[in-house]
SEFI-294684 format. One record per residue (C-alpha): residue number from 1; x, y, z. Coordinates in nm, 4 decimals. Example, Ala and Ser with C-alpha at 12.3 -4.5 7.8 and 13.67 -1.06 7.14 Angstrom:
<recs>
REC    n        c1        c2        c3
REC    1    1.2300   -0.4500    0.7800
REC    2    1.3670   -0.1060    0.7140
</recs>
This chain:
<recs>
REC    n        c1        c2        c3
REC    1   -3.0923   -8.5609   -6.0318
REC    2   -2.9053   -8.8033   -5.8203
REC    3   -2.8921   -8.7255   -5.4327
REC    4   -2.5519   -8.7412   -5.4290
REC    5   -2.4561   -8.5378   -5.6660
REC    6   -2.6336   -8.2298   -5.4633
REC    7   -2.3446   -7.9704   -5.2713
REC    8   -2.4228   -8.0269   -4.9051
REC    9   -2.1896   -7.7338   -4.7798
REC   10   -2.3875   -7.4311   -4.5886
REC   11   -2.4021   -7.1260   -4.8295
REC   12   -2.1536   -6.8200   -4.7831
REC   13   -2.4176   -6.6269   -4.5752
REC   14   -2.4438   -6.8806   -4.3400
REC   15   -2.0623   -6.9914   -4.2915
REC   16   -1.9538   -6.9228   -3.9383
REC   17   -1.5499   -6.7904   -3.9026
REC   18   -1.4031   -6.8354   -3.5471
REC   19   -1.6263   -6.7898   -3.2401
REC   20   -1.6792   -6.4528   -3.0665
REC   21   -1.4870   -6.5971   -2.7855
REC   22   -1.1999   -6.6766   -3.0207
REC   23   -1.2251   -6.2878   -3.1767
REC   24   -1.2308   -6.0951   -2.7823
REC   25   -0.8919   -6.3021   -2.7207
REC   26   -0.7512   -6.1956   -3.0137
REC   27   -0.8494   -5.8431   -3.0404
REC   28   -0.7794   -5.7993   -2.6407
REC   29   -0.4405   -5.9173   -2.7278
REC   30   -0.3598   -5.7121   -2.9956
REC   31   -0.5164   -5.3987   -2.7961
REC   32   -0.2556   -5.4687   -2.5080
REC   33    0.0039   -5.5483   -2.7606
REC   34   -0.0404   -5.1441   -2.8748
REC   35   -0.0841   -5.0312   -2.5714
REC   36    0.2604   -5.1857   -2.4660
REC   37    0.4509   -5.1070   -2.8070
REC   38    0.3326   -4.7386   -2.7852
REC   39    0.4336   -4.6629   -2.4620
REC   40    0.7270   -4.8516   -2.5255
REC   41    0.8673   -4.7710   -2.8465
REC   42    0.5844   -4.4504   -2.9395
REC   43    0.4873   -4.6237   -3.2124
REC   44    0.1266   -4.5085   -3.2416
REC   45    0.2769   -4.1143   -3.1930
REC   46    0.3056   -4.0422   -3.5830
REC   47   -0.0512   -4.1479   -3.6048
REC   48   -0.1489   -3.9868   -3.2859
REC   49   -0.0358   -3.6755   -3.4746
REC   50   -0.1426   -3.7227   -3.8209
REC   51   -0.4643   -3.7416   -3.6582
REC   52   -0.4483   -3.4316   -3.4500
REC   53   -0.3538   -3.2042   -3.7440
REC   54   -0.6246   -3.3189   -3.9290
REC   55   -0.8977   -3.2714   -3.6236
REC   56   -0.7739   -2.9381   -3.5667
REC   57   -0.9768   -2.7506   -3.8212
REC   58   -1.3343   -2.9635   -3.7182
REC   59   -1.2259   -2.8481   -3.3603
REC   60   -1.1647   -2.4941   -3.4132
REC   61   -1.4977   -2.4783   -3.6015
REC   62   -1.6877   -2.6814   -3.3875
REC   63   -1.5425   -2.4185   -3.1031
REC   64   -1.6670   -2.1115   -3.2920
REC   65   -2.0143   -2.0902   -3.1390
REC   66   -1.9213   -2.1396   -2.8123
REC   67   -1.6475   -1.8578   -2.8490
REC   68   -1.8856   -1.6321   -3.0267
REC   69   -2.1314   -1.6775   -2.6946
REC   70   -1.8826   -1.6462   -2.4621
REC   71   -1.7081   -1.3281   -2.6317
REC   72   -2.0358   -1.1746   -2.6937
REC   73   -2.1177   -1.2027   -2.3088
REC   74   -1.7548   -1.0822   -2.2119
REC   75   -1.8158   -0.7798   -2.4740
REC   76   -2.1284   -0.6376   -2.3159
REC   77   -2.0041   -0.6953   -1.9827
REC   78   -1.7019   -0.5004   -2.0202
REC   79   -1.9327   -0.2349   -2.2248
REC   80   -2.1253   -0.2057   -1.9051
REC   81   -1.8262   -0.1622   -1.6708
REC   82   -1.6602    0.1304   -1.9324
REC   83   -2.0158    0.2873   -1.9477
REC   84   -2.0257    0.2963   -1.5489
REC   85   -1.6935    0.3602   -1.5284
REC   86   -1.7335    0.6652   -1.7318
REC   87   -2.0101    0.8005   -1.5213
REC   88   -1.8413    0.7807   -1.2143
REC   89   -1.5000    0.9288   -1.3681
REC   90   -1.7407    1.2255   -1.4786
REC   91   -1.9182    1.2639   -1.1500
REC   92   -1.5578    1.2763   -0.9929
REC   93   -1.4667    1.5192   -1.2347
REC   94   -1.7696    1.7575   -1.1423
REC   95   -1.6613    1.7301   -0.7712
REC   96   -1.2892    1.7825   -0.8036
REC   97   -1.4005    2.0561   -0.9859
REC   98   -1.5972    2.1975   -0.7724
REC   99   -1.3454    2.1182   -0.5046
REC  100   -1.0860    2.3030   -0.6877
REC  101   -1.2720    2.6554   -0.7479
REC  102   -1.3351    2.6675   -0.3495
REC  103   -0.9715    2.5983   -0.2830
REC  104   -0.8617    2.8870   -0.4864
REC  105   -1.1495    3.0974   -0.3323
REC  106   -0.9926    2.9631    0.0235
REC  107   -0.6425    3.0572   -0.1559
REC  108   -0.7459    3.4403   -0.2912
REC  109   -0.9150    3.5005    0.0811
REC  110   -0.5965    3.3630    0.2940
REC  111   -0.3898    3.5978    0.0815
REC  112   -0.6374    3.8817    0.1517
REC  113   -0.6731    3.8216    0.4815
REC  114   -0.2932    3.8183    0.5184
REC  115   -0.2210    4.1395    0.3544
REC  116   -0.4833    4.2971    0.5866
REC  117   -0.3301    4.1440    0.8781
REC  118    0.0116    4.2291    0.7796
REC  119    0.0822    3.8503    0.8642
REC  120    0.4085    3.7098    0.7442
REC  121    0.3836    3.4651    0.4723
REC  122    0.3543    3.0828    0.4923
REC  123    0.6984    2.8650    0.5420
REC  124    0.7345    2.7040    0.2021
REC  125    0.8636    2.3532    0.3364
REC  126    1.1896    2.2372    0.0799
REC  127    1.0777    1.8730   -0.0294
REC  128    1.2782    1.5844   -0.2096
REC  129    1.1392    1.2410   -0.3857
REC  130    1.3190    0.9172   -0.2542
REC  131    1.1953    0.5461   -0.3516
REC  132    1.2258    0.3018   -0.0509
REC  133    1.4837    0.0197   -0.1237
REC  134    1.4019   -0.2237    0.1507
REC  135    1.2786   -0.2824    0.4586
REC  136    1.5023   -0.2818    0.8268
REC  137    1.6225   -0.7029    0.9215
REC  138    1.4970   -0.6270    1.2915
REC  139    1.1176   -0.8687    1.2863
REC  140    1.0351   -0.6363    1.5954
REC  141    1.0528   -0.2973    1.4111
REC  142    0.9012   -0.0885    1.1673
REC  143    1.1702    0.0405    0.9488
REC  144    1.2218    0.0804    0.5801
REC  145    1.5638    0.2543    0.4100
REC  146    1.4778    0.5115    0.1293
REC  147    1.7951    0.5964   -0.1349
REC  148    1.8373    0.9670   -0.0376
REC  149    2.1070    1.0726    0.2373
REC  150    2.3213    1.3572    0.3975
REC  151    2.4840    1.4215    0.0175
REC  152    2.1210    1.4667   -0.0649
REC  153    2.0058    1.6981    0.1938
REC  154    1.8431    1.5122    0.4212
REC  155    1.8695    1.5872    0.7898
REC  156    1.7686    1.3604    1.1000
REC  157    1.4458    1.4234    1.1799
REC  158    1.2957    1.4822    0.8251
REC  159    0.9371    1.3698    0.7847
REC  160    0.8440    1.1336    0.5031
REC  161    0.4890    1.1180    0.3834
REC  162    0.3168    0.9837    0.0485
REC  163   -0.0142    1.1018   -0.0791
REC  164   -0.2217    0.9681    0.1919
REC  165   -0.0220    1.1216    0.5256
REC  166    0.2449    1.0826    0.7110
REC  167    0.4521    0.8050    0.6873
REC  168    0.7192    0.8051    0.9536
REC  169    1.1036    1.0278    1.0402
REC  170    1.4393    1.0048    0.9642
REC  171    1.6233    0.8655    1.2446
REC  172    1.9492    0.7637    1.0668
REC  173    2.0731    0.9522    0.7783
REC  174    2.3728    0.8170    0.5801
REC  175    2.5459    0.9158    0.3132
REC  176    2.3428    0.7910    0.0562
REC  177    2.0456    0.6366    0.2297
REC  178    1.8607    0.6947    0.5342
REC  179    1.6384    0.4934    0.8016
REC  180    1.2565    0.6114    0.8407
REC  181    1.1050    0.5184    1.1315
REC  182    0.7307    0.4182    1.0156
REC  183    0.4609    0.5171    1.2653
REC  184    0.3477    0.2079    1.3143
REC  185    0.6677    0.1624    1.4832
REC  186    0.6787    0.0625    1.9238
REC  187    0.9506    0.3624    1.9511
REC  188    0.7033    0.6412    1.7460
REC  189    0.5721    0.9568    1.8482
REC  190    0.4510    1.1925    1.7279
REC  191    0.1822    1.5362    1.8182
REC  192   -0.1317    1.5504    1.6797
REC  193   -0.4251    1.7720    1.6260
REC  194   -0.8096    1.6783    1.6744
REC  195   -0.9339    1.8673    1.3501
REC  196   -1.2904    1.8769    1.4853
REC  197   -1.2125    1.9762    1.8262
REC  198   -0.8943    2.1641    1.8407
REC  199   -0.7511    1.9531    2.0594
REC  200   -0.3757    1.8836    2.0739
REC  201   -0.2858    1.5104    2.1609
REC  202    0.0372    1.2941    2.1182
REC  203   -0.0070    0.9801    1.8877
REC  204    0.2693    0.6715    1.9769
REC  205    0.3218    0.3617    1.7663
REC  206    0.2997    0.0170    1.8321
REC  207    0.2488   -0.3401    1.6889
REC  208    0.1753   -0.1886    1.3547
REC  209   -0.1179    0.0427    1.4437
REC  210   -0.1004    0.3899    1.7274
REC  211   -0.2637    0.4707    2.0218
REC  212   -0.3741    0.8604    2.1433
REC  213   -0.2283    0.8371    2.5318
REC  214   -0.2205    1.1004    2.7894
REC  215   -0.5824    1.1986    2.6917
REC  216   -0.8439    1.2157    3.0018
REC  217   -1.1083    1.0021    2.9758
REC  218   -1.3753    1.2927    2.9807
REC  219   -1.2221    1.3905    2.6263
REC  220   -1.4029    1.4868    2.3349
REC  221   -1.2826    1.1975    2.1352
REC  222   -1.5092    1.0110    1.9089
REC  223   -1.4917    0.7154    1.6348
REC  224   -1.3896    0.8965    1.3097
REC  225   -1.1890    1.1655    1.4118
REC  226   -0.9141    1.2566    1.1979
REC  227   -0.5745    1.3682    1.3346
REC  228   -0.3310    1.5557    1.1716
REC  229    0.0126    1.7908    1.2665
REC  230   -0.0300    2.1398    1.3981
REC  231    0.3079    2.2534    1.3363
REC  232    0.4047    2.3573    1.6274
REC  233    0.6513    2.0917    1.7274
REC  234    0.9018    2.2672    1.4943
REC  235    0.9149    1.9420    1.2921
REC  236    0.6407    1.8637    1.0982
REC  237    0.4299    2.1217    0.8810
REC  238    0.0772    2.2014    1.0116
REC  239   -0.1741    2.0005    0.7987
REC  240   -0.0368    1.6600    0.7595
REC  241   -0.2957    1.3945    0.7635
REC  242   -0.1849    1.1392    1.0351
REC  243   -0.4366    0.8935    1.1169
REC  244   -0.8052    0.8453    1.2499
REC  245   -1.0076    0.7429    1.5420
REC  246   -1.1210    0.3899    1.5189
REC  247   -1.2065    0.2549    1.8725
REC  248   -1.2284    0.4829    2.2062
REC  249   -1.2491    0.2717    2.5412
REC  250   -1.3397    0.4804    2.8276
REC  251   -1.2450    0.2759    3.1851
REC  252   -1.3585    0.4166    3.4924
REC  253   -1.0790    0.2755    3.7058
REC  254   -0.8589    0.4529    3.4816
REC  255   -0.7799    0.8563    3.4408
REC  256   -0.7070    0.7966    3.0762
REC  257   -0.9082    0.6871    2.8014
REC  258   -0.7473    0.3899    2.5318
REC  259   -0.8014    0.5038    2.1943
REC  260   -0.7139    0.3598    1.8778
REC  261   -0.6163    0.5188    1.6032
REC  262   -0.5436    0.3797    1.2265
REC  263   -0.2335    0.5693    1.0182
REC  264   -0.3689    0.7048    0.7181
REC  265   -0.0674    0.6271    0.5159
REC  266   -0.0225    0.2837    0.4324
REC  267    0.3548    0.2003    0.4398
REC  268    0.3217   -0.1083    0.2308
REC  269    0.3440   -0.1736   -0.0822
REC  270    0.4654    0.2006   -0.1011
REC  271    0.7609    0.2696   -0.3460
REC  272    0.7595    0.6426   -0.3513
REC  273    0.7878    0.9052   -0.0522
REC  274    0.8323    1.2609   -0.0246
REC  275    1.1269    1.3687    0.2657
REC  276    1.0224    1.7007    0.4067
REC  277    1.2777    1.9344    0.5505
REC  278    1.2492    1.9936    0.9274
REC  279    1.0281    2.2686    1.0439
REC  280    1.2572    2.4377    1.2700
REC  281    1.5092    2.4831    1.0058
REC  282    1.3038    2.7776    0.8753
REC  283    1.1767    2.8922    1.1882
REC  284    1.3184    3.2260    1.3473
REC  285    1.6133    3.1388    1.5820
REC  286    1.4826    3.1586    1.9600
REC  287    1.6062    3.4807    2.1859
REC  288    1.8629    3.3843    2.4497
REC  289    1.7426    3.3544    2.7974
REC  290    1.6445    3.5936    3.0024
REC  291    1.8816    3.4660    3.3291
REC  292    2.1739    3.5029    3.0137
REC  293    2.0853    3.8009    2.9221
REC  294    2.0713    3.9664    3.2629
REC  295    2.4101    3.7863    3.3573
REC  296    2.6419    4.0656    3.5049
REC  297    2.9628    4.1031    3.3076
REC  298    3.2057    4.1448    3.5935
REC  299    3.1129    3.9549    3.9261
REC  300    3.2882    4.0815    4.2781
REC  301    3.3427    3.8307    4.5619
REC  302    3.2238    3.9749    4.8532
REC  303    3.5683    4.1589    5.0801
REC  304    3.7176    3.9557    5.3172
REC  305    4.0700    3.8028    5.1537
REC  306    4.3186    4.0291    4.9299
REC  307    4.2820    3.8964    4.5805
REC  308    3.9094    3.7419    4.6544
REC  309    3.8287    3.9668    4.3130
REC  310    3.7371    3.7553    3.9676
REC  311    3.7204    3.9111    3.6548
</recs>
């Protein structure tokens, strides 16, 4: 066979398109292109969400597992917290039970003890529910208005207390809403007892917390003392859980101990009170005066002028 004749091209396998250079200039062209036309003119987005509806199945699968791991964990942790839970709502239930059989002992007994005394029975203090509607404008005071007024009953001086204590006092009453005074309050006062001692203190308010004044500095007073009315301030019922010891400073330059006291009630976040009608509005009305009482109907100037005589 003639040399000529013979095909001198390079077979298919070994033909050569354009270089690699030529091919990363092209395709880095046509990658900005679509990156410019999509944010453009969102041309890619009906792709972009063909695409997404059809992952969505392989994702939700593929997230099983790690669902069924992290459910599983959640599940016996929350089974754990129920099952403790449950024992502590049970031991509770054992105490307040307990609690409440020696309170109606305590009940049955006071009654007893009464009859045998011939005692008169205990003032039943009138209550009302009121729901605080906002606090007082004045920065410098603690004051909240509760919807309940003088067309409701309520009286100045009314105490206001929640489930933990004592709260505060009316000091305004409206017609249909009324200022409270919280405890907490610089312009506050109010007489306590010492439950563990017996002894009767006066509790004043200021920046948010109270302080016990007037007491010596020899006092039995220690940390953890709990306060509460005695009921003989014609105001408050005996019994009222004020507040509690939580810092006693004893100076020696001073007569009078500084102690520090914490209001049991928490005024915020409360929503719901109870207004208490004033003790002294079921108390016995007091006797007159002795000077009044001895006051001579008819008087007589002593003699000296005609007509000096007063009826």
């Amino acid at each position: 066979m003639p040399l000529g004749t013979l095909d001198r091209s390079p077979p298919p396998f070994f033909r050569q398109g354009p270089s690699a250079l030529s091919k990363l200039v092209f395709f880095a062209a046509l990658a900005l292109f679509m990156m410019v036309a999509d944010a453009r003119f969102k041309v890619a987005e009906p792709l972009r969400t063909a695409l997404a509806v059809a992952l969505l199945p392989v994702q939700r699968a593929l997230a099983v597992p790690i669902e069924m791991w992290e459910g599983g964990g959640d599940y016996l942790g929350g089974l754990r917290n129920a099952l403790a839970r449950e024992r502590a709502a049970q031991a509770r239930l054992v105490a307040q039970a307990e609690r409440a059989l020696r309170t109606e002992q305590l009940a049955q007994e006071n009654t007893r003890l009464r009859a045998l005394l011939e005692l008169r029975p205990g003032l039943t203090v009138k209550t009302q529910p009121a729901e605080v509607l906002y606090e007082a404008a004045d920065p410098y005071s603690r004051k909240v208005f509760i919807d309940r007024g003088t067309a409701q009953g309520v009286v100045l001086g009314s105490p206001v207390i929640n489930e933990a204590g004592v709260l505060g006092q009316v000091t305004h009453a409206y017609a249909v809403t009324s200022e409270v005074t919280l405890l907490g309050d610089k312009d506050a006062a109010i007489p306590v007892l010492n439950t563990r001692t017996q002894q009767r203190g006066a509790a004043f308010g200021g920046g948010g917390g109270m302080e016990l004044r007037y007491t010596s500095a020899n006092a039995d007073v220690q940390v953890g003392d709990l306060l509460q009315t005695g009921g003989l301030d014609g105001v408050y019922p005996p019994g009222l859980p004020v507040a509690r010891v939580v810092n006693v400073q004893r100076r020696v330059e001073s007569g009078f101990a500084r102690i520090q006291l914490q209001p049991l009630a928490n005024p915020d976040g409360v929503r719901q009170v109870l207004v208490l009608e004033p003790l002294q509005n079921q108390l016995p009305p007091r006797p007159a005066p002795a000077a009044e009482a001895a006051k001579p109907e008819r008087q007589i100037n002593a003699p000296g002028r005609r007509g000096a005589s007063t009826p």
